[in-house]
Structure formats: C-alpha cells, structure tokens
N, C-alpha and C positions, 0 to 999 in steps of 0.2 A: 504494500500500500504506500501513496507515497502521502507525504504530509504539505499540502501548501501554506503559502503565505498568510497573513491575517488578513480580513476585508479593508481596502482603501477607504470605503465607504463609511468607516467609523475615523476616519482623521477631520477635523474639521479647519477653518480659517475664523477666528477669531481676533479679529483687528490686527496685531503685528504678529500675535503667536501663532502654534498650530498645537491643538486642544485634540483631544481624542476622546471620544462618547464611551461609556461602558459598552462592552461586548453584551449583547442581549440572545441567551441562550432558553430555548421554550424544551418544555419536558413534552414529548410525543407515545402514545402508545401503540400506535399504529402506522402504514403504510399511507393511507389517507392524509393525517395529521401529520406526518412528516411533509406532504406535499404541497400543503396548505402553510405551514409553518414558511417554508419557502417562499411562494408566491408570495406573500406579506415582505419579506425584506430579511428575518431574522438571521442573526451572524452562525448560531451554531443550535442542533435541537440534543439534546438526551434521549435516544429509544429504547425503551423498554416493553417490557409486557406487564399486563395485568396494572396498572397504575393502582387500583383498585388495595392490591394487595402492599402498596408501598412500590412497586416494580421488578422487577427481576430479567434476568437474560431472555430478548426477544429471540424467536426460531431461528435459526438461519436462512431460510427463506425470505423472511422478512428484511436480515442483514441484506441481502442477497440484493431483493428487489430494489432495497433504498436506496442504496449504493448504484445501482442501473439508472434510477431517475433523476434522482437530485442530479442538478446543473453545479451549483457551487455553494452550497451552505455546508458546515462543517458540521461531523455527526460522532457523537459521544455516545458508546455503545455497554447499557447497564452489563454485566456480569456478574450475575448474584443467581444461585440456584436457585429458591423462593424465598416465601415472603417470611415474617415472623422475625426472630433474631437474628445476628450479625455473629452468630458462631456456627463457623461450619465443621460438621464430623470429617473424617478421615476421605470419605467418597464423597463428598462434596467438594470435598478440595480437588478430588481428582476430576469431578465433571468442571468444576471453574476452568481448569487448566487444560481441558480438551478444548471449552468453549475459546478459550484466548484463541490456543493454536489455529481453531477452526474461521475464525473469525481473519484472522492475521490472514488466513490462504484466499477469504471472497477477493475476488478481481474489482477494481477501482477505478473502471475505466474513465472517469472524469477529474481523477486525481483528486478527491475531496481531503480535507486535514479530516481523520479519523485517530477518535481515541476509545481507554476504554474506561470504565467507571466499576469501582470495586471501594467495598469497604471491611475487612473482618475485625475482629473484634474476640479478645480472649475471653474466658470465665470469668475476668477479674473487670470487664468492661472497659479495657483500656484497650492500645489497638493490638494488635497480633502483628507484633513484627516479624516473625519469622515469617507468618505466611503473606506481610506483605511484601517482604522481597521477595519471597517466591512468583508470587502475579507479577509482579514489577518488570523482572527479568525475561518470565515468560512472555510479556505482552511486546517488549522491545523489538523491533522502534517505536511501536506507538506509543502517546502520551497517556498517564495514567493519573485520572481524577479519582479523588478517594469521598466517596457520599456523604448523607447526612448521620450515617451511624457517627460519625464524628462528634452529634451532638451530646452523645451517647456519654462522651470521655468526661471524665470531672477535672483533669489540668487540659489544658485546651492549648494554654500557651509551652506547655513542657511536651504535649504531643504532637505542635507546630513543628517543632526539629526533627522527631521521629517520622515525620513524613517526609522534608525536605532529605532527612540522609537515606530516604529508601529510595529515591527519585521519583516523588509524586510531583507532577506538576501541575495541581490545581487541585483545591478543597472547597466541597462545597456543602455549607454550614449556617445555618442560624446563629450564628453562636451559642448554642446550646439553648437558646431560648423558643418560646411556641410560633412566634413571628420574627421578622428580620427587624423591624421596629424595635420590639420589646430588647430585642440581643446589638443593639447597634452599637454600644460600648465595647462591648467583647468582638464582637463584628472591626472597629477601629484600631482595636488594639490587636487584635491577630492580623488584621492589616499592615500595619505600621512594623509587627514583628516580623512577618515574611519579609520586608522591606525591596519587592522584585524577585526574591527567590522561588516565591510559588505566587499562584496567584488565587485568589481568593474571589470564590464566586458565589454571591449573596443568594440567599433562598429566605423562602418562608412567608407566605403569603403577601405577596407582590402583587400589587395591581393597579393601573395607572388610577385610583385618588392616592393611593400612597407612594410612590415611584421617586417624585421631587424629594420626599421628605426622608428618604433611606439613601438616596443618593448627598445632599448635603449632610446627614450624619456620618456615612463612612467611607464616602469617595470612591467605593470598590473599579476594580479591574474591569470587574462582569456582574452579572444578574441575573437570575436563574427564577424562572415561574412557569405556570400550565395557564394553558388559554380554553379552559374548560366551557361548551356551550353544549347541550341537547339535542340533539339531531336523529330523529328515526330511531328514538327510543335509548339513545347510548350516548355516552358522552363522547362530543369532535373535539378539534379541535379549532380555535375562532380566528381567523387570517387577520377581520376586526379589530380585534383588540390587540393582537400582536402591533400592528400597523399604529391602533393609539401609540404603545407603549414606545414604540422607535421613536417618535416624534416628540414626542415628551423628552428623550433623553437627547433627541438633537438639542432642542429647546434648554436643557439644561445644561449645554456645552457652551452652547451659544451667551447664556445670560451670564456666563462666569467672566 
C-alpha cells in the first residue's frame, strides 16, 4: 500500500501566514458511508463494522471495495476482533494479526494514505505493551492509530510515551472524559505533551454547535466524529453535516 501526502486543501492563507485547519476524520460503518463521507470533502474516514457495538474489524471485502472506490480520502482501518473489552485472549491476538497481514496485501490502486487503528489493553487496564509492539510491527509501513480504549488508562500522560516509543502515530481520545468538551484540559495537555510527536485526534461527541468551542480549547491536529442520520430504517451516514462541519473549521482558521 503506498501512503500519500496530506490534503493541500487543509493549508489555508490567512493575511501574511499560512494556517492549516484540523484534519477532519468521520467514523464510517459501511461501504455507502465511506462514499458519502467522500463526496462531502472529508480529509480521512475510520471503517469499521458494527458501530453499534463500539466497532470492530470490517470484512475484507469491505476493505477490499473501499479501497476500489475512494478517489482520494485517507482510510483508517479499525482492527479489533469484537466489541466489549480491550483484552484480547491468546486467538485473538492471532486473528488481529492475520487481519493486519491480510489487510496490508488488499491492492490500492488509487494510492490512498491507509492506516490501521488498534487499541489493547492488559488486566490491569493500562495499555499492553507487549502486544502493542506486536501490531505495531506487524502493520509496518502502515501508520498505527491507537482508539478510544485509551480512555480507558488512569495516567494518560505516562501512557503518552508508551505509545510514542511503540510507534503509534496518532491517539484518539476524549481525554478520558464522556465528551471532548468535558476532557478539553486533558485533551490540551496531552496535546502540548506529544508536542508533534504523535498526533492527537479529538473525539467525543463532536458536532458542529460544539466544533468552534473544542477547537479554541485544544487547538488539536484533527477531529474525529460520526455523521449519524436514519435512512431506510438504519443508521447512514450524513454528507450534510460532514460539509457543515469542514466549513466551520475553514471559518475557524480563517478568524484566527
């Protein structure tokens, strides 16, 4: 797979500088909502299955397809057996790591930047280093975003380094709190303590009335949400509101 450049379309002109908007990443559960996410403008989507369940490893087929269609949005591909806890048994470990390999071999023919998304987590609720280097190495060269079990951890800023020294390159985190509002503190300050080493991708109930107001409390990299609407009885995904939510954050590059 090969990994591209980031979108130009996030550098802005603002009077003598050049400002750069967060990266705006939607959570998708399907093949539909991946395409949808696209058409709207967004920088990069998360695909999973089952949203329902928290998410877990879409089929390969599904890999398969999205990767066939998308033109140029970046796709962040969950790997998590199922739903429930963030500790996996011994054959769990082993299907994650077929999933990686299998994943690393779909064909990419539009060269999209593809990554993958993994979070474990020991008995003790802290992260599992050992089986994070394991995925880490397995997923290479692709980049490795580690979820929301992160919120999971009670040092947040002492598990900051244990991610950067396993090679994750991006967390994505409430700050351990129910919304990205509530955690914006912790949100700034494990910002501040990556300091460009990882990047730090806000979640937690995001939606354009709140967007401005999570944006000037923690300046983040990126931004992470679902664009949930009802359609033929199942939850889509809304191009709408994705499209708010870009313009909002142009709007907030702009006004700085």
């Amino acid at each position: 797979m090969v990994i591209s450049d980031e979108h130009a379309s996030r550098v802005l002109q603002t009077g003598g500088t050049v400002a750069r908007r967060p990266l705006v990443e939607v959570c998708v559960g399907e093949i539909g909502g991946a395409l949808a996410v696209e058409s709207a403008g967004a920088d990069r989507i998360e695909l999973c299955a089952d949203l329902g369940e928290g998410g877990f490893t879409p089929s390969l087929g599904t890999v398969t397809v999205t990767l066939a269609r998308l033109r140029r949005t970046a796709v962040r591909i969950m790997v998590r057996p199922r739903g429930g806890d963030f500790i996996a048994s011994e054959a769990e470990v082993a299907v994650m790591l077929a999933d990686l390999q299998a994943i690393k071999g779909v064909p990419n023919p539009h060269g999209l930047e593809v990554g993958v998304v993994v979070g474990p987590l020991d008995v003790g609720g802290e992260i599992d280093r050992s089986l994070l280097t394991r995925l880490v190495e397995a997923a290479d060269p692709l980049p490795v975003t580690f979820h929301k079990a992160f919120d999971e951890v009670p040092d947040q800023l002492g598990s900051l380094e244990v991610l950067i020294e396993a090679g994750v390159t991006s967390l994505l985190t409430s700050g351990g709190a129910p919304t990205a509002l509530d955690g914006a503190a912790k949100l700034r300050a494990l910002h501040e303590r990556a300091s460009g080493r990882l990047e730090i991708t806000v979640a937690g109930g995001i939606r354009e009335h709140n967007l401005r107001e999570v944006l000037a409390a923690v300046r983040p990299g990126a931004v992470h949400l679902r664009a949930p609407i009802r359609r033929g009885g199942r939850e889509a995904s809304d191009p709408t509101l994705v499209r708010r939510v870009l313009a909002l954050a142009r709007a907030d590059v702009a006004a700085v």
